[in-house]
C-alpha positions as CSV (number, residue, x, y, z in Angstrom):
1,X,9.7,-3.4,-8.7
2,X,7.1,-2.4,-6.2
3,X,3.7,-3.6,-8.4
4,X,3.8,-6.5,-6.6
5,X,5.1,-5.0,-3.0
6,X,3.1,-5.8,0.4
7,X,1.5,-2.8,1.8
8,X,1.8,-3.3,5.4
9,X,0.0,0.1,7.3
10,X,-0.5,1.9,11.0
11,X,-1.3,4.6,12.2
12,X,2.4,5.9,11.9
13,X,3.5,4.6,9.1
14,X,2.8,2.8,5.4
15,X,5.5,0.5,4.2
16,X,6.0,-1.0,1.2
17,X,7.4,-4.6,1.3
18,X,9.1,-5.9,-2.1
19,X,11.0,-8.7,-3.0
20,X,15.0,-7.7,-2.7
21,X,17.7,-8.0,-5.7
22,X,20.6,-7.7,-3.2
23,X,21.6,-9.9,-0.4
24,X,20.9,-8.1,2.5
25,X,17.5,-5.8,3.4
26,X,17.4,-2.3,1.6
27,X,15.6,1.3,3.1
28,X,13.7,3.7,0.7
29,X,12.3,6.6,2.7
30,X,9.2,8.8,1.7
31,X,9.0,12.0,4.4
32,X,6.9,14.5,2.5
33,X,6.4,18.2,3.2
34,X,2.8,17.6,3.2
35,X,3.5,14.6,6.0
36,X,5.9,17.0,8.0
37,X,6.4,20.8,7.3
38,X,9.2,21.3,9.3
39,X,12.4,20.4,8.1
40,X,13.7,19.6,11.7
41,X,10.5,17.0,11.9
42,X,11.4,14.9,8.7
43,X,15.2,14.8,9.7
44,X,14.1,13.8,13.4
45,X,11.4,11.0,11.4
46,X,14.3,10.0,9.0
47,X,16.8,9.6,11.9
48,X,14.2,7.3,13.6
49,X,13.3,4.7,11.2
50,X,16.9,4.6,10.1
51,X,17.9,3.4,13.4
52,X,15.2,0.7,13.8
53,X,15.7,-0.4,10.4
54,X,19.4,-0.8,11.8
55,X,18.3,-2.5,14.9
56,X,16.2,-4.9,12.9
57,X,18.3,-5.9,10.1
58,X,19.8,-8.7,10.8
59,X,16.4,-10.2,11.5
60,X,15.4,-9.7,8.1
61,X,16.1,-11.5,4.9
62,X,17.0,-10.0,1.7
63,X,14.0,-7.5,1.0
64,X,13.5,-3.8,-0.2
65,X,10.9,-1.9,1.9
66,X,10.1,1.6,1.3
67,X,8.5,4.0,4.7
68,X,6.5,6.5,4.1
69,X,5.2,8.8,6.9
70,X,1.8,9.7,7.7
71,X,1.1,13.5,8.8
72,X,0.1,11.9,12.4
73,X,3.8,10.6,12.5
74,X,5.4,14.2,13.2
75,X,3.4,15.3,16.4
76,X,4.3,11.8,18.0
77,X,7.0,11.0,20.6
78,X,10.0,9.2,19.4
79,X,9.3,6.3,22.3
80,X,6.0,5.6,20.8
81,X,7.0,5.5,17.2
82,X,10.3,2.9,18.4
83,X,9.4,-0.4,17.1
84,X,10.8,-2.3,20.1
């Protein structure tokens, strides 16, 4: 499904852009240990891109992306990591 996804990266984040078999946009997460190492950090990550995905959605047509964290990600404030 993702061979032929759009890799769209920051400094934050990767995320992986692919066509969508439903009608409505779709969220994979990727939050490694290696990425963060405290549990509390990848629930606080997960928690924040789950919200701006639900923010955003509506704005979006029918799509699967998959976020995956970078190690940078988990030392950063949750205002600056906000897509506004």
């Amino acid at each position: 499904m993702f061979a032929n996804a759009t890799r769209h990266a920051d400094r934050y984040f990767t995320i992986l852009v692919g066509s969508g078999s439903e009608n409505a946009a779709r969220l994979g997460l990727a939050v490694s240990r290696k990425a963060a190492p405290r549990a509390v950090d990848r629930n606080r990550l997960k928690r924040l891109i789950r919200e701006s995905f639900r923010a955003h959605r509506d704005k979006m047509s029918a799509v699967d992306a998959v976020v995956m964290v970078r190690p940078i990600a988990c030392h950063t404030e949750n205002a600056t990591l906000m897509i506004a």
